[in-house]
C-alpha positions as CSV (number, residue, x, y, z in Angstrom):
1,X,129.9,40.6,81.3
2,X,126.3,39.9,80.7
3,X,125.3,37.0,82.4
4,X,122.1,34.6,80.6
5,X,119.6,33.5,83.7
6,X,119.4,30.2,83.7
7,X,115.8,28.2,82.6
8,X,113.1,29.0,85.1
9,X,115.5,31.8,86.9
10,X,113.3,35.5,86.7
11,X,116.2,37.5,84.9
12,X,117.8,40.8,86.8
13,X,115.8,44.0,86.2
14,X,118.2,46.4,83.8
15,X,119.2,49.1,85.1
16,X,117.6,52.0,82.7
17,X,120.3,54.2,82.0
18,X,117.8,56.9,80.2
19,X,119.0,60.0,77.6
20,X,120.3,63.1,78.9
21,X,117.6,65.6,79.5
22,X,117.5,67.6,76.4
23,X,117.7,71.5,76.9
24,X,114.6,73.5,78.1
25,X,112.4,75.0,75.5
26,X,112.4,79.0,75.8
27,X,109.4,80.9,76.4
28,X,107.2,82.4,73.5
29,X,108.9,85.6,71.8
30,X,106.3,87.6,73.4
31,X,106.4,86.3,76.5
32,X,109.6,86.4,76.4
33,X,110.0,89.7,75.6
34,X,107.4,90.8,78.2
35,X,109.5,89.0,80.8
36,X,113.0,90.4,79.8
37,X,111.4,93.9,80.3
38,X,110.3,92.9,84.0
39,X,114.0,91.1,84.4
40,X,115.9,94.6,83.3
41,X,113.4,96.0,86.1
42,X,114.5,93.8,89.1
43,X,117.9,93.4,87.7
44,X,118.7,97.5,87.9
45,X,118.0,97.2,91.8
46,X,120.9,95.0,92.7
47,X,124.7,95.9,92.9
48,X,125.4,92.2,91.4
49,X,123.2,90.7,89.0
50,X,123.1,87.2,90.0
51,X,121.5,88.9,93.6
52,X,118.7,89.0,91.4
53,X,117.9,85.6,91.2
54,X,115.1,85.0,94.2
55,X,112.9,87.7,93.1
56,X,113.5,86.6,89.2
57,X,112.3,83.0,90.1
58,X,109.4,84.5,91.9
59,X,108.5,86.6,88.3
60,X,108.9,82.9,86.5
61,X,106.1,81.5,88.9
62,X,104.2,84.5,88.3
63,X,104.0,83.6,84.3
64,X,103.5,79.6,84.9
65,X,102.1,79.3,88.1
66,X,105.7,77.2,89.4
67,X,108.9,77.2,88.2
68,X,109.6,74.8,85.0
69,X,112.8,74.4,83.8
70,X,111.9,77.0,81.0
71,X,111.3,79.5,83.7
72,X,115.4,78.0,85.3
73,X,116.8,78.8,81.8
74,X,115.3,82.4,81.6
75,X,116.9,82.7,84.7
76,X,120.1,81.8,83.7
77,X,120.5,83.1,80.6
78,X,119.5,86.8,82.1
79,X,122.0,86.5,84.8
80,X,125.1,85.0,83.6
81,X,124.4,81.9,85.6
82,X,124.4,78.0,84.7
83,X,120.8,76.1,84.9
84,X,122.6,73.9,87.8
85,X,123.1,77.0,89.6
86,X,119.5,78.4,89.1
87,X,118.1,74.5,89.9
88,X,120.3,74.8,93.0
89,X,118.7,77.5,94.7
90,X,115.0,77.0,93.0
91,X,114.8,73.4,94.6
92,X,116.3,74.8,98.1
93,X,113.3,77.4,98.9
94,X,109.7,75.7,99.0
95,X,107.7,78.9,98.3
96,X,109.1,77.4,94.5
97,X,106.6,74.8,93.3
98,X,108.4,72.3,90.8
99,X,105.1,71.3,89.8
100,X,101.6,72.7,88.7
101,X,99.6,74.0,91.9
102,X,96.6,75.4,92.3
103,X,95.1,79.1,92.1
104,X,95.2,78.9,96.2
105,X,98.2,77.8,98.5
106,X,96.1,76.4,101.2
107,X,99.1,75.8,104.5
108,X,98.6,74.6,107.4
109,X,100.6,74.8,110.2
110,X,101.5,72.0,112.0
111,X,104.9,72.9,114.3
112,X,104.1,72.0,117.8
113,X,101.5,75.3,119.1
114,X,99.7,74.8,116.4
115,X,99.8,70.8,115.9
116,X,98.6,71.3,119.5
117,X,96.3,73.2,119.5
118,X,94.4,71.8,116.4
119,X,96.6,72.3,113.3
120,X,97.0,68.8,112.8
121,X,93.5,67.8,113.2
122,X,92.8,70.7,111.0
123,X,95.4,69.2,108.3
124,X,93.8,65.7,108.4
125,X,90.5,66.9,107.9
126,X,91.5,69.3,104.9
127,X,93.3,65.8,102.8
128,X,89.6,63.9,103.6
129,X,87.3,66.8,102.8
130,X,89.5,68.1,99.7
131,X,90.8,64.5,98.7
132,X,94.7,65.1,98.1
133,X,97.4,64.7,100.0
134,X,100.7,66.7,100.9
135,X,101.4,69.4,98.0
136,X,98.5,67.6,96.3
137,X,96.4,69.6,93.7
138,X,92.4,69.5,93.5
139,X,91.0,68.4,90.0
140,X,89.8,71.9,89.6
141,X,93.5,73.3,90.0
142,X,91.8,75.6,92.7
143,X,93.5,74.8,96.1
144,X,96.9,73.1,96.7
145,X,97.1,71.7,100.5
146,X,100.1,71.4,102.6
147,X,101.5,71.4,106.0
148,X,103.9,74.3,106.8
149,X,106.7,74.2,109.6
150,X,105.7,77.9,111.6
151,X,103.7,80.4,110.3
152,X,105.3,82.6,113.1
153,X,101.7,83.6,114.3
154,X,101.7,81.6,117.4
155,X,99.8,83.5,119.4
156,X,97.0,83.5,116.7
157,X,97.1,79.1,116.4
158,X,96.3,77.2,114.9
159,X,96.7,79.5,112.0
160,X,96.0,78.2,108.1
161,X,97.8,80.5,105.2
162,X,96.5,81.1,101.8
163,X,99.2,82.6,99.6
164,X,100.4,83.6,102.3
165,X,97.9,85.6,103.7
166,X,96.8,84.9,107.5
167,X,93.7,82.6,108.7
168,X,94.2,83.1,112.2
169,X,92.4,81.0,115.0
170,X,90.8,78.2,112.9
171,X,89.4,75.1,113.3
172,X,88.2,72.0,111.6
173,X,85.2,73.5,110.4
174,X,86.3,76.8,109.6
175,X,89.1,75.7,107.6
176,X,86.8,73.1,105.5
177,X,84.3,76.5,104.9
178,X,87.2,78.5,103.7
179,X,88.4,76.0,101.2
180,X,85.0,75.7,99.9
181,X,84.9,79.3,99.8
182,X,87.8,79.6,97.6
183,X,87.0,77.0,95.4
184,X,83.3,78.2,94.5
185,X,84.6,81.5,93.6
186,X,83.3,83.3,97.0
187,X,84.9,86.5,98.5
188,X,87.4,85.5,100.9
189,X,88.8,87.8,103.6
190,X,92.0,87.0,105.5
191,X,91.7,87.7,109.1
192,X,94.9,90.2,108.8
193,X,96.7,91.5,106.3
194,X,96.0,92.3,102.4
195,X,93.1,91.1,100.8
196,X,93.7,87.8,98.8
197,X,94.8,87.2,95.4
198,X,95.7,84.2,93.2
199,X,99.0,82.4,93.6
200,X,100.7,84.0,90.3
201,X,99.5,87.3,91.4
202,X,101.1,86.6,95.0
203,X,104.7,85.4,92.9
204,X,104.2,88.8,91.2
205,X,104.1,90.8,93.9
206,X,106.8,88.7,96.2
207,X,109.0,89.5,92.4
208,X,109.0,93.2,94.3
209,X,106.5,95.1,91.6
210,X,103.8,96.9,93.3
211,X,100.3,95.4,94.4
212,X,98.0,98.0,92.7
213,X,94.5,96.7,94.2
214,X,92.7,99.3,96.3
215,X,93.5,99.3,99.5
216,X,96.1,96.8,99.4
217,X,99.0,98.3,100.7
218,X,97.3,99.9,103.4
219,X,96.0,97.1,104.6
220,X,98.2,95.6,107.5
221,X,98.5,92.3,109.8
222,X,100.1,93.1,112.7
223,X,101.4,90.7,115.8
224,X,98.9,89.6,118.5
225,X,99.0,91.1,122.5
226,X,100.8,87.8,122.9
227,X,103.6,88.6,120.9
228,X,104.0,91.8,122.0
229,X,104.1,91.9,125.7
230,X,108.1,91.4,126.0
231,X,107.9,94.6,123.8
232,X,105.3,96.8,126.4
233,X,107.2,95.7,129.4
234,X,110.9,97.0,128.0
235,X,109.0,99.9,126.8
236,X,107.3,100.4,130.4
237,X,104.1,100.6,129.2
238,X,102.7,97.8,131.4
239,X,103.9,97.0,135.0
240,X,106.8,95.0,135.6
241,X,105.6,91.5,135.2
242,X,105.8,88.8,138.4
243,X,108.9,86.4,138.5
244,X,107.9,82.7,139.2
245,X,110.7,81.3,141.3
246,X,111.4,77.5,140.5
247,X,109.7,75.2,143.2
248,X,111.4,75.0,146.5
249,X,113.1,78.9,145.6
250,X,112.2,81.9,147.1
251,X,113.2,85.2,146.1
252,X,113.9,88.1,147.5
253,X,112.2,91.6,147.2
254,X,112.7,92.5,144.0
255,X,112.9,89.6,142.3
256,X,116.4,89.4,142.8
C-alpha cells in the first residue's frame, strides 16, 4: 500500500523499476559479414566451438575498440551460446573494455616491487599530467590510464605497458614523455618486444591472426638477468650460489 507523506514530510524516493534492456542491435551487413568470415577462421581451430569464445571477443574489440553488447550478441549467436554466458566471461577478463578507450592502453604497475620502487608515484603523476583517472579516457581518445596488478617484469620495475607492450625501468618523467609521445603522433619504441600498434590492432592480433608489420614477429622481449639466475644455476652455468644461514645458525661445509 502506497502510503501519502504527510504536509511538510519530504516524500520517499521511488524506487525506479526501469524497462528491460531491449536486445542489442547487430552489426552492419558488411561488417557483419567481414566478421563472420574471421569467426569461421578462429572457430575451425578448436575441437568445441564455444572454446572459441576469448579469442572471438578479442576480434569484437578489434572492430569497436571494446566490447558492446552488439560485439556479446555476435558472440553468441556464432557459438551457440546465450548473451548471459558471453557477458559472463567478457566482464570476468579486464583486457575487455566495457566502454570506449583510447588508441593507447597506458598501465602502470603498481603491485608492491613496482609501487616501491616508483610505480605508484609514476601512476599519480600520469592522472595529474593526463587529467583522468583510473580507466579514464583523454578528450582526444588517444591514451586510456590504469593501474595494473603485475606486469610479471619485476626485475625491469617499475615497468609501464602500452597495449601491452613493455616500458621497462621508468620514472615520473619518462612516463609523462612517453604519453606525450603517443598522443602527438611521435614514434614510440617499447624497450622489449614488438614494435607498438593501436589498441584494435593489438585485439586483432591477441584474436590469433597474424601481425604482418615488418619485423614484428622477430622482434622479441625476453626476461631480465634477474629473472633468470634460478635458471643458470640449475643449468650450471654459473657457480653454485652462497647460502645465507638465518642469524644465530651456522652451517656446515657444504651448505648442508
Amino acid at each position: 500500500m502506497t502510503t501519502v507523506p504527510a504536509r511538510g514530510e519530504t516524500p520517499e524516493p521511488r524506487v525506479p523499476l526501469g524497462m528491460p534492456q531491449l536486445p542489442a542491435p547487430d552489426f552492419p551487413a558488411e561488417v557483419r559479414a567481414r566478421l563472420e568470415a574471421d569467426a569461421k577462421e578462429v572457430v575451425a581451430r578448436y575441437p568445441d566451438s564455444r572454446s572459441a569464445l576469448l579469442p572471438l571477443l578479442h576480434l569484437v574489440q578489434a572492430e569497436e575498440g571494446h566490447v558492446t553488447r552488439t560485439g556479446m550478441r555476435f558472440c553468441a549467436e556464432v557459438l551457440g551460446l546465450t548473451t548471459a554466458e558471453v557477458t559472463a566471461v567478457a566482464t570476468f577478463y579486464t583486457m575487455y573494455r566495457r566502454r570506449p578507450s583510447g588508441d593507447y592502453q597506458v598501465g602502470v604497475c603498481t603491485n608492491t616491487l613496482c609501487a616501491v620502487m616508483g610505480g605508484d608515484a609514476i601512476f599519480e603523476e600520469l592522472k595529474e599530467h593526463l587529467g583522468v583517472g583510473n580507466n579514464e579516457t583523454t578528450p582526444d581518445g588517444k591514451v586510456t590510464l590504469e593501474h595494473i596488478e603485475c606486469n610479471a617484469a619485476c626485475d625491469f620495475a617499475p615497468v609501464v605497458m602500452v597495449n601491452w607492450e613493455f616500458f621497462d625501468n621508468q620514472t615520473p618523467e619518462s612516463a609523462k614523455d612517453l604519453v606525450d609521445d603517443l598522443r602527438a603522433g611521435r614514434p614510440v619504441e617499447p624497450t622489449r618486444g614488438a614494435p607498438l600498434c593501436t589498441f584494435k590492432e593489438t585485439a586483432r592480433i591477441l584474436a590469433g591472426f597474424p601481425d604482418e608489420r615488418p619485423g614484428a614477429v622477430e622482434a622479441s622481449g625476453g626476461a631480465g638477468p634477474a629473472s633468470l639466475v634460478g635458471l643458470r644455476i640449475a643449468r650450471g652455468e654459473t657457480p653454485q650460489a652462497s647460502i645465507v644461514h638465518p642469524r644465530g645458525e651456522t652451517g656446515t661445509e657444504g651448505g648442508e
